[in-house]
VOPA-994304 format. One record per atom (N, C-alpha, C): residue in one letter; x, y, z. Coordinates in pm, whole numbers, plus 32768, in hexadecimal, padded with zeros to 4 digits. Example, Ala and Ser with C-alpha at 12.3 -4.5 7.8 and 13.67 -1.06 7.14 Angstrom:
2
A85277DC7830C A84CE7E3E830C A85287EB6830C S85057F1F82C4 S85577F9682CA S850A80038313 
***
This chain:
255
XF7F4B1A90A3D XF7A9B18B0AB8 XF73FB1F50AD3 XF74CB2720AD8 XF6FBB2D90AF5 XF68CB3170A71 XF6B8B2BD0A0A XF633B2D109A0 XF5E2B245099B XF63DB1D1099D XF5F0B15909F2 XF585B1700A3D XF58AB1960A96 XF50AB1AE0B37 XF4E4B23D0AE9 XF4FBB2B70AC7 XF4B0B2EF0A95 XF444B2DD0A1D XF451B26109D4 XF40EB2460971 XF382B1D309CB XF3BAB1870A16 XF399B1510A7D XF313B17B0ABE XF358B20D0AF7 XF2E6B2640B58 XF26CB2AA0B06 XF2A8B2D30A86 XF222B2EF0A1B XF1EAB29D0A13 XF1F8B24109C3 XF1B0B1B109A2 XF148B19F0A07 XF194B1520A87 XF139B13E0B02 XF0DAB1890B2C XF0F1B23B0B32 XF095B2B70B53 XF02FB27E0B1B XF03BB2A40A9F XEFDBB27A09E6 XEFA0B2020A13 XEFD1B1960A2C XEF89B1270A2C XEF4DB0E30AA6 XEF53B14B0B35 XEF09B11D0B9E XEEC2B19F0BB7 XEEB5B2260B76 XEE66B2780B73 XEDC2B23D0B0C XEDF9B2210AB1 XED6BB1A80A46 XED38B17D0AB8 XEDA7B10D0AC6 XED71B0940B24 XED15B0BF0B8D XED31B1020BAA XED00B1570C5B XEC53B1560C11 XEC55B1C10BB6 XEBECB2060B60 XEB78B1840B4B XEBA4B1280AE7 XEB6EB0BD0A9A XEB30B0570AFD XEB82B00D0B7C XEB66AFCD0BBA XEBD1AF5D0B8B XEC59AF720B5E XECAEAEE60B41 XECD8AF290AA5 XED32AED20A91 XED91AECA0A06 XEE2FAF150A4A XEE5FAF0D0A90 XEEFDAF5B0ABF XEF50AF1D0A86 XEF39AE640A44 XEF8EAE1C0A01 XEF66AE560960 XEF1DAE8A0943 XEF11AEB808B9 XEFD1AEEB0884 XF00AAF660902 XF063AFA408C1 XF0F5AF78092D XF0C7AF7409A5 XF11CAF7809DE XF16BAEA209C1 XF10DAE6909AF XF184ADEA09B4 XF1C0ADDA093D XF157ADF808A5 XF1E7AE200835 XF26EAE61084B XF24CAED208A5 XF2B0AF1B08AF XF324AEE2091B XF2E0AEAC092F XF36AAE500977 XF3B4ADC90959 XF35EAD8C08E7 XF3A3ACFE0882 XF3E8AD87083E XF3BBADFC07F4 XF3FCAE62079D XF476AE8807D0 XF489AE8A0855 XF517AEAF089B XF57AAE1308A3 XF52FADD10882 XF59AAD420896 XF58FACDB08FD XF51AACD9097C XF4F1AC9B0999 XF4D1AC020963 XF4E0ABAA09D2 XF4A5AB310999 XF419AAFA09A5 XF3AEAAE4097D XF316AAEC09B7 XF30CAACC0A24 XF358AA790AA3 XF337AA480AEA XF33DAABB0B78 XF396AAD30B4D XF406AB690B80 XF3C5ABD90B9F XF37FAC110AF5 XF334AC730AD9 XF295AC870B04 XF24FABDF0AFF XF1BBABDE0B4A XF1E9ABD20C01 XF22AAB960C44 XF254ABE10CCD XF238AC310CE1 XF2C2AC9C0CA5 XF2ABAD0E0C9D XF26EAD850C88 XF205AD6D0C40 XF180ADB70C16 XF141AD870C6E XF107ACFF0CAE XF0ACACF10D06 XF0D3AD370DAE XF16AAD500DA4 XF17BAD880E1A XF13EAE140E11 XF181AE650D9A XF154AEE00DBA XF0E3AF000D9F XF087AE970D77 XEFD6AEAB0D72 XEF9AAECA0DF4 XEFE8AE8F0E39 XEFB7AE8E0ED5 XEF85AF3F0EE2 XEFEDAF6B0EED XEFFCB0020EEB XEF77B0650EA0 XEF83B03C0E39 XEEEBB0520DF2 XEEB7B04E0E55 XEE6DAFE00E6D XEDECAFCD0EC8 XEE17B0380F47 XEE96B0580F82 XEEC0B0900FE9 XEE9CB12F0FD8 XEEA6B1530F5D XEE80B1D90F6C XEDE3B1E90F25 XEDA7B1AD0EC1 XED47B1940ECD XECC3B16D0F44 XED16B1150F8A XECD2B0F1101C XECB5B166105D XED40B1A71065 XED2FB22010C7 XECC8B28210AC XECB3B2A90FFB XEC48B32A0FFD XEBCAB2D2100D XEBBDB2620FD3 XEB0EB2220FEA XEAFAB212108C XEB4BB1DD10E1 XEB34B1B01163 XEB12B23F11B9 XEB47B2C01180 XEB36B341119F XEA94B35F1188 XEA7CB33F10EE XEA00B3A3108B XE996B3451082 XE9BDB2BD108E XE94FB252106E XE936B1FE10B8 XE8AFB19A10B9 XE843B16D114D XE84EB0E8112C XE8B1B0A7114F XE8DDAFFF110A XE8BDAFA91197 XE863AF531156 XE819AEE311D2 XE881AE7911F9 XE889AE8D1253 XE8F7AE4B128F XE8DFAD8B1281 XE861AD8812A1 XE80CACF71285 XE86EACAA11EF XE7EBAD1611A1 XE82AAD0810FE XE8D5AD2310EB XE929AD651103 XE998AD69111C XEA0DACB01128 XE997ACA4119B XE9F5AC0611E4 XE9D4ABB2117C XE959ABBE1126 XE929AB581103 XE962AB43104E XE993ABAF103B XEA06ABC50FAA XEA81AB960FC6 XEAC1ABB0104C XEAFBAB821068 XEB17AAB01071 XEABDAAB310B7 XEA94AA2910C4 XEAA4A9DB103B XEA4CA9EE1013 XEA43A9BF0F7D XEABFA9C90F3A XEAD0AA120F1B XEB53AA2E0ED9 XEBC3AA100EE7 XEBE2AA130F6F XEC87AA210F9E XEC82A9750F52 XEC3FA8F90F98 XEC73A8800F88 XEC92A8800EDE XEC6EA8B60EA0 XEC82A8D10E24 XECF2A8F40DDF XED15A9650DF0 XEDA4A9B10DDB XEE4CA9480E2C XEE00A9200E80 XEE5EA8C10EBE XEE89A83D0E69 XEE13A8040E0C XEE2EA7B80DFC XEE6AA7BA0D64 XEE37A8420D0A XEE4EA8620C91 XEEDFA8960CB0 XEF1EA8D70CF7 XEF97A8DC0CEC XEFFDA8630D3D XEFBAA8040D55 XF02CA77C0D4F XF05DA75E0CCA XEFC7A76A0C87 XEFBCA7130C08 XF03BA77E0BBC XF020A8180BB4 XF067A8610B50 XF0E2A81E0AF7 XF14EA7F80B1F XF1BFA80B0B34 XF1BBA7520ADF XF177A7140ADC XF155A68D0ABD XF116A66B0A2F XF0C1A6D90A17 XF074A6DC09A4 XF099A7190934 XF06AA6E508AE XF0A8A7520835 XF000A786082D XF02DA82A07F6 XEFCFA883080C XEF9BA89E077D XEFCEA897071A XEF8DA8970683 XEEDBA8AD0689 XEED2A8520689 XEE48A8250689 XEDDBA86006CF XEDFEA8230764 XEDD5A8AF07B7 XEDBFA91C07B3 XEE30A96D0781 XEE48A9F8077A XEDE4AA3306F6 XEDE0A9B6069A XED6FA9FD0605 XECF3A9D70646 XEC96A96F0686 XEC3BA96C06C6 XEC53A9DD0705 XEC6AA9E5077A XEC67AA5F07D8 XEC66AAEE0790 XECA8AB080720 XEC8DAB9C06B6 XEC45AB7E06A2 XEBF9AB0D0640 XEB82AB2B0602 XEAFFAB3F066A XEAF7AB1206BC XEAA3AB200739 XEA99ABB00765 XEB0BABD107A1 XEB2BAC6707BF XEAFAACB60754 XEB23ACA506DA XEAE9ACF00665 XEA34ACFC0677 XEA0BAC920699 XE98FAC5B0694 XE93CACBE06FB XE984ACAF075F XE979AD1F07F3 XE92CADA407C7 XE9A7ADED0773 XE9BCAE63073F XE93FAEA00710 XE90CAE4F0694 XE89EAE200633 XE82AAE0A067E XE814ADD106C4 XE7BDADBB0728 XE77AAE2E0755 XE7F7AE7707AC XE7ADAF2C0803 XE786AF720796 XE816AF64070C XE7E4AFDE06DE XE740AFEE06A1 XE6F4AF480690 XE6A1AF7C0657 XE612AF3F0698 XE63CAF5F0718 XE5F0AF8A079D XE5FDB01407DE XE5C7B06307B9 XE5CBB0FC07CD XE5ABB0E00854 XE553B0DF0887 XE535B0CF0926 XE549B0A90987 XE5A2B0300961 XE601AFD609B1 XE659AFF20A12 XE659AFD90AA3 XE692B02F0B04 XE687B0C60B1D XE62AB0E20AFB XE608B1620AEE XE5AEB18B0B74 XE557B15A0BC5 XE50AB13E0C3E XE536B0D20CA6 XE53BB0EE0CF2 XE54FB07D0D55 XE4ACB0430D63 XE494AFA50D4C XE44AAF770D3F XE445AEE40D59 XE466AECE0E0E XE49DAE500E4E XE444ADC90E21 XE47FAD520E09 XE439ACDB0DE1 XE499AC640E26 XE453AC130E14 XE49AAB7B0E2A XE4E5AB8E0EB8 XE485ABBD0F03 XE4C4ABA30F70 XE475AB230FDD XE43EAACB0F99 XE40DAA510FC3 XE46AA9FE0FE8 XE45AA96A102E XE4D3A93B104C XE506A9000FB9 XE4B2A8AA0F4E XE4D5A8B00EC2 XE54EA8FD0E7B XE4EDA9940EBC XE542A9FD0E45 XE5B0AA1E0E59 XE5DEAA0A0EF0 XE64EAA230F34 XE6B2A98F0F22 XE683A9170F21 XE6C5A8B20EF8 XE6D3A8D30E68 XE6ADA8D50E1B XE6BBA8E90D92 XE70FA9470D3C XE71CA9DA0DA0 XE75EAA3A0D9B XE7E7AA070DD3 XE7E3A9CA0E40 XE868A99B0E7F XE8B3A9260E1B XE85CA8DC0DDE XE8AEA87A0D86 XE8F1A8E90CD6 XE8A6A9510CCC XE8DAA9750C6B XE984A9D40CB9 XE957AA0F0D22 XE9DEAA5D0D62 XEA46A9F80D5B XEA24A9850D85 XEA94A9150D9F XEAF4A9160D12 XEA8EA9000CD7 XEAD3A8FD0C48 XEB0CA9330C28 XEAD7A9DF0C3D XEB39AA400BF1 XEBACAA570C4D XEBB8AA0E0CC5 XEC21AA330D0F XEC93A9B80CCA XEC74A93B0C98 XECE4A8FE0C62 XED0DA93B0C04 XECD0A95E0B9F XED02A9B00B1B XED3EAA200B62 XED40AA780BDB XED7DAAF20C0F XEE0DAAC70C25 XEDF4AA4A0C5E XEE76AA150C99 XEEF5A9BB0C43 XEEABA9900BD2 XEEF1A9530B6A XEF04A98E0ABD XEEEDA9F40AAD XEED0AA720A2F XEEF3AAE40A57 XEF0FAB3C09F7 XEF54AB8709FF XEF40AC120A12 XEEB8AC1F09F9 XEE79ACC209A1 XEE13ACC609A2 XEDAAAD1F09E8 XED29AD320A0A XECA8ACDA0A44 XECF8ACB30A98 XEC6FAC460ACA XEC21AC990B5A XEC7AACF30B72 XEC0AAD5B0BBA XEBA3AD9A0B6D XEBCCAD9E0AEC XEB5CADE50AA2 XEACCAD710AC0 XEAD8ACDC0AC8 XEA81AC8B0AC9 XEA23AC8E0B53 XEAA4ACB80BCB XEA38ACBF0C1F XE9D2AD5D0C4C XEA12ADCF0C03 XE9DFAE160BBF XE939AE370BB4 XE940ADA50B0F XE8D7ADAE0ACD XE86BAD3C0B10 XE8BEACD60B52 XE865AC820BB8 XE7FEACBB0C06 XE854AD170C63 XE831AD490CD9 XE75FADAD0C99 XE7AFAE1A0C00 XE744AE330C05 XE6DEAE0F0BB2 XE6BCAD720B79 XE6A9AD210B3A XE662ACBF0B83 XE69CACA50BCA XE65DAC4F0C23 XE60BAC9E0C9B XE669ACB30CEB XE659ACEC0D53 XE5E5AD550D64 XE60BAD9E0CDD XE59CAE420CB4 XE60BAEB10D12 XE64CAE960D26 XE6A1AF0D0D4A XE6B6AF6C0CDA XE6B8AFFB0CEE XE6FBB0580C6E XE794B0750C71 XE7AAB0A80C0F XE829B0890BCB XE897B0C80C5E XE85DB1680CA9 XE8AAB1810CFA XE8C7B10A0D73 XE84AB0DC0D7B XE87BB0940DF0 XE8C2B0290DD7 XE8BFAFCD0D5A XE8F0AF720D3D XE971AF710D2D XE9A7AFE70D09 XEA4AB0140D03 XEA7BB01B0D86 XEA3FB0420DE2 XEA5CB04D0E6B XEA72AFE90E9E XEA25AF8E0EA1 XEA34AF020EC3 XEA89AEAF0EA2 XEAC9AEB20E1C XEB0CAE900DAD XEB8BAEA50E08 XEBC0AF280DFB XEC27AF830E1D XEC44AF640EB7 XEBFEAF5F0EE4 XEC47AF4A0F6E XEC76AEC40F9D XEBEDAE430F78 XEC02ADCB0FAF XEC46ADC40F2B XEC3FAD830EA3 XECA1AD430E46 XED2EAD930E43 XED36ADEA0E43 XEDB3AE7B0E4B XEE01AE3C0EDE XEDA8AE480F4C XEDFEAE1C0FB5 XEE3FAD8D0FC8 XEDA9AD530FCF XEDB5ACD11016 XEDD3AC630FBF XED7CAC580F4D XED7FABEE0F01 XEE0FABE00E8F XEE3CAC5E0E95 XEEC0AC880E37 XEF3EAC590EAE XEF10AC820F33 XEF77AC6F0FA6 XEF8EABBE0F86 XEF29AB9C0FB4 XEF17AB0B0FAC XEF73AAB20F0F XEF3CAAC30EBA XEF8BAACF0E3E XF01FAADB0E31 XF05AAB630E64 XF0C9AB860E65 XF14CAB3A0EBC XF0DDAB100F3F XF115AAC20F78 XF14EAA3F0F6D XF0F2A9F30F34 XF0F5A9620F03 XF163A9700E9A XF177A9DE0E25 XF1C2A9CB0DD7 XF252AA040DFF XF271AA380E68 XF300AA6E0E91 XF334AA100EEC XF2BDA9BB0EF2 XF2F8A92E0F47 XF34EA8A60EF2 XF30BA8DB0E63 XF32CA8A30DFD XF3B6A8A80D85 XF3B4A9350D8C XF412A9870D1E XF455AA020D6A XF4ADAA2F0D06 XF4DAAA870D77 XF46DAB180D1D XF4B3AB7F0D57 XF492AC310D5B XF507AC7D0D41 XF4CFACE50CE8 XF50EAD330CA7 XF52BADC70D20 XF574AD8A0DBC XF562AE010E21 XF572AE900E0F XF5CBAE710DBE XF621AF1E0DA4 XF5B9AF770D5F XF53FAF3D0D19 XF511AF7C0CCB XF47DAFA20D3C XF45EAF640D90 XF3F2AF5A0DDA XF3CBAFD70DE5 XF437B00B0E57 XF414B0BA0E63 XF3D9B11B0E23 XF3FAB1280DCE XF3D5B1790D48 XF31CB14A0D2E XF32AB0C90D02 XF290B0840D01 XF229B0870D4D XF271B0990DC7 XF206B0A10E45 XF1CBB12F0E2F XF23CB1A40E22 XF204B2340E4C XF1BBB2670DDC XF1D8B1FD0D69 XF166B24B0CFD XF113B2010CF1 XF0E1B1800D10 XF05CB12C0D42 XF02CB1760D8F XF03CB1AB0E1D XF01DB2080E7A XEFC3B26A0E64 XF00DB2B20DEF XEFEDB3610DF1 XEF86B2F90D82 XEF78B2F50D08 XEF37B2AB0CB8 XEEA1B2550CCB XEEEFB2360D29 XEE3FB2000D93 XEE02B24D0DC0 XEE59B29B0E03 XEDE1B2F90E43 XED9FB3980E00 XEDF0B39F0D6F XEDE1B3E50CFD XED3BB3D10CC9 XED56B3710C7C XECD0B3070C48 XEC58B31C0C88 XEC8BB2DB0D24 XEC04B2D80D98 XEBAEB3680D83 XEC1CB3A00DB4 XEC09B4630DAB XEB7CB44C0D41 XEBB8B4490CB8 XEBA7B4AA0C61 XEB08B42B0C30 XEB0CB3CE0C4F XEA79B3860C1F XEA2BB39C0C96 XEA49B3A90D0D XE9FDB3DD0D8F XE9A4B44B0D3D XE9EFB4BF0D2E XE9AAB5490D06 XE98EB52D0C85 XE9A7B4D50C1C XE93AB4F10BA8 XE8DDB4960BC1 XE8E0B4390BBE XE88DB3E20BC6 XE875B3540BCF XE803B3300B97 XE7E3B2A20B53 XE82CB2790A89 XE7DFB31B0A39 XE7C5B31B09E9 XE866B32209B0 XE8D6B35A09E5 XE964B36409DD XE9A7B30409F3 XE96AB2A30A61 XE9BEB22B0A94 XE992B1AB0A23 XE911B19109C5 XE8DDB138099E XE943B14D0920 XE93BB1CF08D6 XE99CB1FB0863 XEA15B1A50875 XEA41B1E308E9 XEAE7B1B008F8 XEAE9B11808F4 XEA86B0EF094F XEA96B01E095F XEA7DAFF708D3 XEA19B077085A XEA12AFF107DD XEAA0B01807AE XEAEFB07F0794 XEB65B0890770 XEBA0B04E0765 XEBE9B0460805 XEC39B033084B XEC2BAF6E0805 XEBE6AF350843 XEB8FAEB90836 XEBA9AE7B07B0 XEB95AEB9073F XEB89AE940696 XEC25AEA6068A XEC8AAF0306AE XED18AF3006B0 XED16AE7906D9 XED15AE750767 XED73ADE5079C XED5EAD930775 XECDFAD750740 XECA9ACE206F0 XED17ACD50650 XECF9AD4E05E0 XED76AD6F0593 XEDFBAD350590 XEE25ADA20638 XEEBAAD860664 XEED4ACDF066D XEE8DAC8F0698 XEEB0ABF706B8 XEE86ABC0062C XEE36ABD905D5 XEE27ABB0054D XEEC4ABC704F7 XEEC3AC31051A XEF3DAC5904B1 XEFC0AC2F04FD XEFDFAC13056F XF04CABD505AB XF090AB610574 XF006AAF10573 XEFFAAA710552 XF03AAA7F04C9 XEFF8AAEE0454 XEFF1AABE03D8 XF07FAB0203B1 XF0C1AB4F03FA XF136AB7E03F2 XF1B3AB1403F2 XF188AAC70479 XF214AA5A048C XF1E3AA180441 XF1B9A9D003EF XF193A96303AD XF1E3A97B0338 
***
């Protein structure tokens, strides 16, 4: 029991300290590691989406401290999104994920590939599409990535991420911020919810998950606050090319 949750609390540190950093991927390490303990997927994505919350919770806390987040733009990620995540995690629990999951790597992979060989990319804040168009248009892609948030397993914050400064022209710091607080809080809350309405939770283990999502979030925040843009873009192609991989090689594993 006490190397259980200690293996637990590393993992999670490790994998919502990235997360914090990158802007998304916390399912990269932490939900293997919990099918790896014996979990059943249904059990184990709960459970990870609960203690994602936490992420965003200590994450939230240093950006809402250090960083100038428009409350406007805020509602309006929200907006978009939430009906999204709501509806991708009905579906979860219904769908076989094979397929999905190698689309969704190779995409994510695609992500990765993308920044890395865009040197400049999120590098300036350089606002666009804020027409009513660009904002409908932007809102139909959030929608989206909020079903895939809500019905998949592993980095789809990284998507709104690369949306935000892609579309939007946001740079990489702010885009993590945004990322981290509303998908970390709200859109993972939302998520987590729908599916514990569904399946049960792994409670006993929660504790442990929460306090190293926590410190982990607000680790990350810390440490891409004070370096930068040029530190945080590194980590998202990483981080990003890792999770696309991880769901490639999942698939080709059970098969």
């Amino acid at each position: 029991m006490i190397f259980e949750h200690l293996l637990l609390a590393v993992i999670s540190l490790i994998a919502n300290t990235l997360s914090s950093l990158a802007g998304g991927g916390a399912g990269l390490l932490q939900l293997p590691a919990l099918l790896f303990l014996g979990l059943p997927f249904p059990i184990a994505l709960a459970t990870h989406k609960i203690a994602s919350i936490f992420l965003g919770v200590g994450a939230g806390l240093n950006h809402w401290q250090n960083s100038k987040l428009s409350i406007g733009f805020s509602l309006f990620i929200l907006a978009t999104g939430l009906p999204g995540v709501v509806i991708g995690a009905s579906w979860v629990l219904a769908i076989p994920d094979q397929a999905a999951n190698i689309a969704l790597g190779i995409l994510t992979i695609s992500l990765a590939l993308y920044s890395f060989f865009k040197p400049s990319l999120g590098q300036m804040h350089d606002e666009k599409h804020r027409d009513i168009t660009g904002m409908l248009l932007g809102g139909a892609g959030l929608l989206l990535i909020g079903v895939l948030n809500g019905s998949l397993t592993s980095g789809t914050g990284l998507f709104v991420t690369i949306w935000l400064v892609r579309w939007f022209g946001l740079d990489y710091k702010q885009a993590v911020a945004y990322t981290l607080v509303l998908v970390g809080l709200f859109w993972n809350g939302s998520g987590a919810l729908t599916l514990a309405l569904q399946t049960d939770v792994k409670w006993s283990w929660l504790p442990v998950l929460i306090v190293a999502s926590f410190i982990g979030g607000y680790l990350g925040a810390h440490w891409g606050r004070i370096k930068g843009n040029q530190l945080i873009k590194r980590a998202f192609e990483i981080i990003t090319f890792l999770t696309g991989l991880s769901l490639i090689l999942k698939v080709a594993l059970s098969a």
